[in-house]
N, C-alpha and C positions, 0 to 999 in steps of 0.2 A: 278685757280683751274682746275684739268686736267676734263675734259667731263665724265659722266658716261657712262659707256659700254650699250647700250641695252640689254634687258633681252631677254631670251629666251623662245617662246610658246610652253606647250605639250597639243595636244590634247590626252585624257587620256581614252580609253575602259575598263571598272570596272567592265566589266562581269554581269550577270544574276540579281544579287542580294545579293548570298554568299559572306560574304567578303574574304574566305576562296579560292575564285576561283578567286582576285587579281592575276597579274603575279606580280612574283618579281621585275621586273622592273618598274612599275606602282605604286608598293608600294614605291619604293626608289625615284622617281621623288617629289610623293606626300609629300613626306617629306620634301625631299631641295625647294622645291617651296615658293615662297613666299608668294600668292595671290593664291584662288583654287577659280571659276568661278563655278556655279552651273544652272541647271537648272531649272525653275521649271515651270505645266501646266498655274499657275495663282498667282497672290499676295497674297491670303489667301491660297493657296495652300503651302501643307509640298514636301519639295526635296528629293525626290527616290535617286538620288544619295547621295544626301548630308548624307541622313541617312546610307548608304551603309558603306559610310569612316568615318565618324563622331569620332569612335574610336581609330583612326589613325593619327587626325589630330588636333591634343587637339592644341591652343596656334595660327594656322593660321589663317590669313586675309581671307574671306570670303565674297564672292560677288555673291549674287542670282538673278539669268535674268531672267524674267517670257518669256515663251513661248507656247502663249497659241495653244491651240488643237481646229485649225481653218483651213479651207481650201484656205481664201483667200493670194495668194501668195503674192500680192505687200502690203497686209498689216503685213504680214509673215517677209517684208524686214527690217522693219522698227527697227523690235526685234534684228533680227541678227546684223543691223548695228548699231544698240545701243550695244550691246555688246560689237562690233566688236573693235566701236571706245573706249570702257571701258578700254578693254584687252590693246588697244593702247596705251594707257596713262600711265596703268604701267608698260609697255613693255622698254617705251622713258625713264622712269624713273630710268630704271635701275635693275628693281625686275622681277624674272624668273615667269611668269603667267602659269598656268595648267586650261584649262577645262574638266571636266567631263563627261561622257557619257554613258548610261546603255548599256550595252554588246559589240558588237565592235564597232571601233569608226567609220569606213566607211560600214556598214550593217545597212543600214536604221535607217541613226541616225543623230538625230539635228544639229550633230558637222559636217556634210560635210557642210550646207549650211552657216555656221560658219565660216568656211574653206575658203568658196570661196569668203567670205566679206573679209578678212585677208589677201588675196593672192594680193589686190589689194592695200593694206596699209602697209604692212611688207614684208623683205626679201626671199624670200626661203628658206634662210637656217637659220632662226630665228624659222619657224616652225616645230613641230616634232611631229610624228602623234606614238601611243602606242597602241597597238590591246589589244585587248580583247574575252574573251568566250563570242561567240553568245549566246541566249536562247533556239535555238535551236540544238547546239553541247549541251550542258549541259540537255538539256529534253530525245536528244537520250543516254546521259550516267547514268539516271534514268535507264534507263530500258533495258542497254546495248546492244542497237539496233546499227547494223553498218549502215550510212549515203550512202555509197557506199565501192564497194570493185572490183577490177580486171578491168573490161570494163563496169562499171555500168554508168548508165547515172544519173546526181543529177539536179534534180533543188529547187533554191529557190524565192517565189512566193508572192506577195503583193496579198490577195483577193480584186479583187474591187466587189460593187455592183452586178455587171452582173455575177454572178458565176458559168454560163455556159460557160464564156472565160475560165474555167479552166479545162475544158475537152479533149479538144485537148493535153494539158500540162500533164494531169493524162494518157494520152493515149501513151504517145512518150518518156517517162521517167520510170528510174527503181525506184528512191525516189523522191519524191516531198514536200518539206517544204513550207508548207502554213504559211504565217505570216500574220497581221493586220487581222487576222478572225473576231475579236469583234460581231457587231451584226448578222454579217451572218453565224455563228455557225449553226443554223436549216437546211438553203440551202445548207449548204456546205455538214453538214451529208448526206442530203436526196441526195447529186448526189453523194457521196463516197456508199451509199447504192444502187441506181439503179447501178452505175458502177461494182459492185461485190470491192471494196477496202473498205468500213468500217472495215470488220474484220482483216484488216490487219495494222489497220491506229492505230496510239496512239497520243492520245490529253494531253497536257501539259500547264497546267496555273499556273499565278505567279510561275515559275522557278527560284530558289535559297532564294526565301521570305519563311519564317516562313509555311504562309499557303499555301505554292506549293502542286498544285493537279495534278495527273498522273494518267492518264488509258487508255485501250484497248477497254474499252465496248463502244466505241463510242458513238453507236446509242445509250445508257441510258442518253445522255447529251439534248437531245431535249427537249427545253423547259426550261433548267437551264438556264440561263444566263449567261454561263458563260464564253464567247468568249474574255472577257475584257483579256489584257495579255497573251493573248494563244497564242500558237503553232501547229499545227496537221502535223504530220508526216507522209505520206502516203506511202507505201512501196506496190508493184508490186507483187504478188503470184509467187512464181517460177515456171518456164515454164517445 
């Protein structure tokens, strides 16, 4: 009997949460795939992606990898290269494997460190990486803000703890995408308010999910909770 061909991996960016903001090509992978690889925070935990395509993918093999929301890296490795070696197995066998990703798939997303397990076990050109709408291109087309335009400067920004490193960044930039805000939503307001940029900033949670919230009033958010999922957009006063 002649060998079976190895399958082919896509890593797959699925956008915000709209499944309406799929690219076409995303949609059509997910379909001839064989095997779709899912994410999720925990074992009892439900999969944000998986719910995303769910409608899409009536009939396929389905494999959920817990990735829990931890900071220790070497025990971080252990998930990925459980996966990694998952994805292997049906790769050797023959069948085209896709995993999934919430927004783009290299924008601060699970799937790079996934990637880099992968690159050490399969070909180069077995892998094929699928972009996706950030949540932050989709928060600024809520509210039809442009990201940048002509000689603007953009940056996009991980909050850490210390949320006075972000000062410097709000000072030297014409937009600044804040992401990972979660609990430091308060500190972050209060230095967009001493800086004179809250009235100009828009906050955006759960983008493309049912209960996506959107607003300008920034400073009304203190106190909500509600940094989980967000985004704040901070935009520069014109000179």
């Amino acid at each position: 009997m002649p060998t079976r061909t190895s399958g082919n991996f896509y890593g797959i960016g699925i956008g915000p949460g709209d499944p309406e903001l799929l690219t076409l090509k995303a949609l059509r992978i997910l379909k001839e795939v064989d095997v779709i690889f899912v994410p999720k925070a925990g074992i009892k935990e439900e999969s944000m992606a998986l719910e995303i395509v769910q409608p899409i993918i009536n009939g396929k093999k389905i494999v959920e990898k817990v990735f829990p929301m931890i900071k220790d890296t070497e025990k971080l490795q252990e998930f990925w290269l459980d996966a990694a070696r998952a994805i292997k197995k049906e790769l050797s066998e023959g069948r085209d494997v896709a995993f999934l990703t919430i927004g783009d798939s290299l924008t601060y997303s699970t799937y790079v460190y996934l990637l880099q397990c992968l690159r050490d076990m399969i070909p180069e050109e077995k892998i094929h990486t699928i972009p996706g709408i950030t949540s932050f291109n989709a928060a600024a087309s809520l509210v039809n803000l442009p990201l940048a335009q002509r000689d603007e400067r953009l940056a996009v920004i991980p909050v850490s703890d210390n949320v006075e490193e972000l000062r410097p960044i709000l000072e030297g930039f014409d937009t600044v995408v804040l992401m990972k805000v979660a609990k430091r939503l308060d500190k972050v307001i209060e230095l967009l308010e001493e800086m004179g940029l809250a009235e100009t900033s828009v906050f955006a949670s759960h983008v493309g999910l049912e209960d996506a919230y959107v607003t300008r009033n920034i400073s009304a958010l203190k106190g909500s909770g509600r940094g989980y999922m967000s985004v704040i957009i901070v935009k520069r006063p014109p000179k």
